[in-house]
N, C-alpha and C positions, 0 to 999 in steps of 0.2 A: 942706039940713040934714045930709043923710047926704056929701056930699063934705067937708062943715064940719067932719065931728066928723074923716073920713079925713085930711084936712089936719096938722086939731090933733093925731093920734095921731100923725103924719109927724115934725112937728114936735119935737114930745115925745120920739120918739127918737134925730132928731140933737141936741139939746140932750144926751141921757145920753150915746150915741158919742162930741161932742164933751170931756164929761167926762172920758169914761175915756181917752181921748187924751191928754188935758191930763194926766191925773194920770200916763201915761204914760211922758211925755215932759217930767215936771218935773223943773227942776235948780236946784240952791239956790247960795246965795253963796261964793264961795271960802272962806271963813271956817265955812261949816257943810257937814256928811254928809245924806247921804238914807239913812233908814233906815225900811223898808214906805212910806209915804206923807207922813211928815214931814220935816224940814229942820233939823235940830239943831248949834247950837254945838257944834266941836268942839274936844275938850281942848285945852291949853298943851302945848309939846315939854318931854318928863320927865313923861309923865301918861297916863292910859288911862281907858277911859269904864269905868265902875261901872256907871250904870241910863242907860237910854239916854229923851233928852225924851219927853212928851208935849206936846199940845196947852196942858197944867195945869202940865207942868211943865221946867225947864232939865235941859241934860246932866250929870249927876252924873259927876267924875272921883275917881280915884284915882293919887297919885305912883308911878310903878315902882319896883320893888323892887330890893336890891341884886344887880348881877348883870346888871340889865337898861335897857332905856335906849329913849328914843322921841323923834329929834331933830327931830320935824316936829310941825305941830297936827292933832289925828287924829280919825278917830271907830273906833279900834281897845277890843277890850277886854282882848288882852295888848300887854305891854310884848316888847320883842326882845329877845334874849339876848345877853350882849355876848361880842363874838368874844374868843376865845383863842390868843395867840401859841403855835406848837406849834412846839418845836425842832426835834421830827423832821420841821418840811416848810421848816427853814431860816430858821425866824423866830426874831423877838425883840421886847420888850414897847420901844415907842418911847413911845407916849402911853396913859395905864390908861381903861378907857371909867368915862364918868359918866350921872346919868340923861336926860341930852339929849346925849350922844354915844356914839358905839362906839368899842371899842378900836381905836388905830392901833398898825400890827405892821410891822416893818423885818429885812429880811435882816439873819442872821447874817452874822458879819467873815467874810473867805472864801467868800460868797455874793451871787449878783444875784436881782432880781425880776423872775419871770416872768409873775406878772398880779396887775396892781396899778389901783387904782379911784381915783379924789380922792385922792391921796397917800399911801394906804394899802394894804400888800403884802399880799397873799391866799399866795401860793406865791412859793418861790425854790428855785433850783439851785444846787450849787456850783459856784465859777469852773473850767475848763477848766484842766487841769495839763499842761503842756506835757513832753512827752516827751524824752528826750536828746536831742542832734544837733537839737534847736528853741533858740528864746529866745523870750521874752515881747516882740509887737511890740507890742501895747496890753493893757496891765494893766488887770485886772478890776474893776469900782465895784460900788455898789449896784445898778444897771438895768444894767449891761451885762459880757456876759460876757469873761473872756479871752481874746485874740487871739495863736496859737501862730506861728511863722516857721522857717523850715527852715534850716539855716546852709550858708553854700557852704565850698567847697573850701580846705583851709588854715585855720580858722577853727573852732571848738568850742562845744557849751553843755551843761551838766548838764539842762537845760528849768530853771532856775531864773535864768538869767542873764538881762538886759533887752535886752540887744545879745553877738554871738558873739565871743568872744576869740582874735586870732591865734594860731597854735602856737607855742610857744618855739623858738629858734633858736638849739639848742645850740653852734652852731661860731662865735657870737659872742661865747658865754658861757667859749668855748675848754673847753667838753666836749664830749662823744663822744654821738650819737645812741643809744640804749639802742633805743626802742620809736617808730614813727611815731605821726603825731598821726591822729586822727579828726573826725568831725565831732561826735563824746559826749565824747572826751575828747583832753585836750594831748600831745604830744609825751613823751617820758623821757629825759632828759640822767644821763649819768655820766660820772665822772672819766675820763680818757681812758687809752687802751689804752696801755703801753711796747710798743715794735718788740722782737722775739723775740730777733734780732739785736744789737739795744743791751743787753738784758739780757746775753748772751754774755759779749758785749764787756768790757763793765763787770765781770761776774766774771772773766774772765781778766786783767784788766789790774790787779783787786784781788788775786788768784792771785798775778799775778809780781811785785806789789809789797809782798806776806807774802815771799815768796823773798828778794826785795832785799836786805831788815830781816835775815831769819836769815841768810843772806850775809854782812854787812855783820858781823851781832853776832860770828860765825863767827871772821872774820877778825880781827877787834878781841881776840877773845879768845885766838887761835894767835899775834898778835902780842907778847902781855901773858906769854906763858907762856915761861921761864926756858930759856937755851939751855945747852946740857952742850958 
């Protein structure tokens, strides 16, 4: 009699051990929350729990408010706040959030995204500005940054150009070398120099042929003049 009742008593306590096990280790359906020892419906996306079930009674929801947004079914009792495109970190307003979405945010023009989740930008940098004596070898998108290139020998870029431009080639143009080219900047062409000599020349040979003329008028006129 007395091992009967040790038994029953035995007994009796794995039945509550396995209880509190069970209640444990309980998990309810993908469609509801566990909250203390229940299993509650939880709300529609665009909605937050108000009063959370009982036994007596279902999950009382509330719609999120403007501002905020809940895109999944939840057993939450706020709604999230909807993100904010912020210029200063190189954003911009792509899609405005609703109460079952977040805002989607896209690089400013002149910027890439540096971490970005489901197609929507967290951060962005501005594209890479290519330096003089560069050019742009791959111009910058939304996701990726600019790619700068160095220019070789003979060849120029402000960093704004997409390929380096030869130097000008003044003695084709039949002017005169001013300034060599660089690899930041072109060549200088000017009108070409007269030889020191041709200049000389050129005045003396204008000299003797002023002489000529008054020569010439000279005699024309001791000709014209009346002889005694």
């Amino acid at each position: 009699m007395i091992w009967r009742r040790k038994h029953l008593t035995a007994a009796t306590f794995l039945i509550l051990v396995m209880k509190v096990f069970s209640g444990l280790t309980l998990t309810c359906h993908p469609a509801e929350y566990l909250i203390w020892d229940e299993c509650c419906p939880k709300c529609l996306p665009g909605s937050r729990v108000k009063i959370h079930c009982t036994e007596f009674r279902s999950t009382s929801c509330l719609p999120c408010i403007e501002g905020t947004y809940m895109d999944k079914p939840n057993g939450l009792s706020l709604c999230a706040l909807c993100t904010i495109c912020d210029a200063g970190s190189g954003l911009k307003l792509k899609r405005s959030c609703t109460v079952t979405s977040d805002t989607v945010c896209e690089p400013l023009e002149g910027f890439y995204c540096t971490d970005s989740t489901e197609g929507n930008c967290a951060a962005a940098e501005k594209h890479t500005t290519c330096q003089p004596g560069q050019y742009i070898s791959q111009k910058g998108t939304a996701f990726r940054d600019s790619v700068c290139s160095d220019c070789t020998d003979g060849t120029f870029s402000d960093g704004t150009f997409t390929s380096c431009q030869q130097h000008t080639q003044c003695e084709t143009r039949n002017l005169q070398k001013i300034k060599e080219g660089t690899t930041s900047t072109d060549a200088e062409c000017g009108e070409p120099s007269l030889n020191v000599a041709v200049i000389v020349i050129s005045i003396l040979v204008s000299f003797l042929l002023i002489l000529l003329i008054l020569l010439i008028i000279y005699c024309f006129c001791f000709e014209q003049r009346p002889h005694v």
